[in-house]
N, C-alpha and C positions, 0 to 999 in steps of 0.2 A: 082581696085583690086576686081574683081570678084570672086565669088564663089559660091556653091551650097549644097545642103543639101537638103535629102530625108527626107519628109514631115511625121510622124509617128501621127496619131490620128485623131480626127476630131474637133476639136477647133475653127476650120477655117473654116467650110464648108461653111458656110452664105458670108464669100469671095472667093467663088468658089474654094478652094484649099484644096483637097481632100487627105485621105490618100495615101501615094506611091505616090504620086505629087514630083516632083523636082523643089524646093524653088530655085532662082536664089538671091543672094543677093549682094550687092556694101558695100564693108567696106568700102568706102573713105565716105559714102553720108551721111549728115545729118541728121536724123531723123526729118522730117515736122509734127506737132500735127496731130496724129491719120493717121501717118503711119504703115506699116505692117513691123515688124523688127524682127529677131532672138536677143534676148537677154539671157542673161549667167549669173543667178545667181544662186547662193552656188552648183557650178559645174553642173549645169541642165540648157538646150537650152531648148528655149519653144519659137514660134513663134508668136505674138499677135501684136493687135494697139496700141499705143502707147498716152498714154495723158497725161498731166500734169498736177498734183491736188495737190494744197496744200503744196508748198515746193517737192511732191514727185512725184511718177509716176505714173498711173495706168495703168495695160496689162488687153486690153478687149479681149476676145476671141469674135468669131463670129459665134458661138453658147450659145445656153440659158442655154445649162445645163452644160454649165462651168462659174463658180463667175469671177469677176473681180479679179486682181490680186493688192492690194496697198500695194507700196512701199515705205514707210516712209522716208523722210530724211536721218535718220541715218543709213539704209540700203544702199542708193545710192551708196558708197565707191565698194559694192559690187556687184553692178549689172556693166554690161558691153552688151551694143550695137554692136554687132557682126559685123552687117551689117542690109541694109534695100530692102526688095522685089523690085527687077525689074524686074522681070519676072519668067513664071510658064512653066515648062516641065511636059505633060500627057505623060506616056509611053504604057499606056493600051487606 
């Protein structure tokens, strides 16, 4: 189950995926520590790596001037794994 999704910011750019970049993503695939995944919490997609800290998660972005994102435990109910990057569409 493929799918895709136009890349909006720069969060990512130290993973070469730029803004207006078209994210390819697999919902079926598992999230491996410190994959690249769209995740879906309190109704906002944001695309980052994925790590496991402490019972919770953390989303790294791959730039410096965006923080780490942790996700407590007790948040998890509400976060959701979209899918995970398998490939990048440059249209420019």
């Amino acid at each position: 189950r493929l799918f895709a999704l136009r890349v909006r910011g720069l969060s990512m750019v130290g993973a070469g995926i730029l803004d207006g970049d078209i994210a390819v993503l697999d919902a079926d695939r598992e999230p491996a520590e410190g994959s690249i995944a769209a995740v879906v919490l309190d109704d906002e997609a944001t695309l980052k790596r994925l790590y496991h800290s402490n019972g919770g998660l953390r989303l790294v972005a791959e730039n410096a001037a965006f923080p780490d994102r942790n996700i407590t435990r007790d948040r998890l109910p509400f976060l959701r794994v979209a899918g995970v990057l398998v490939g990048l569409i440059r249209t420019r």
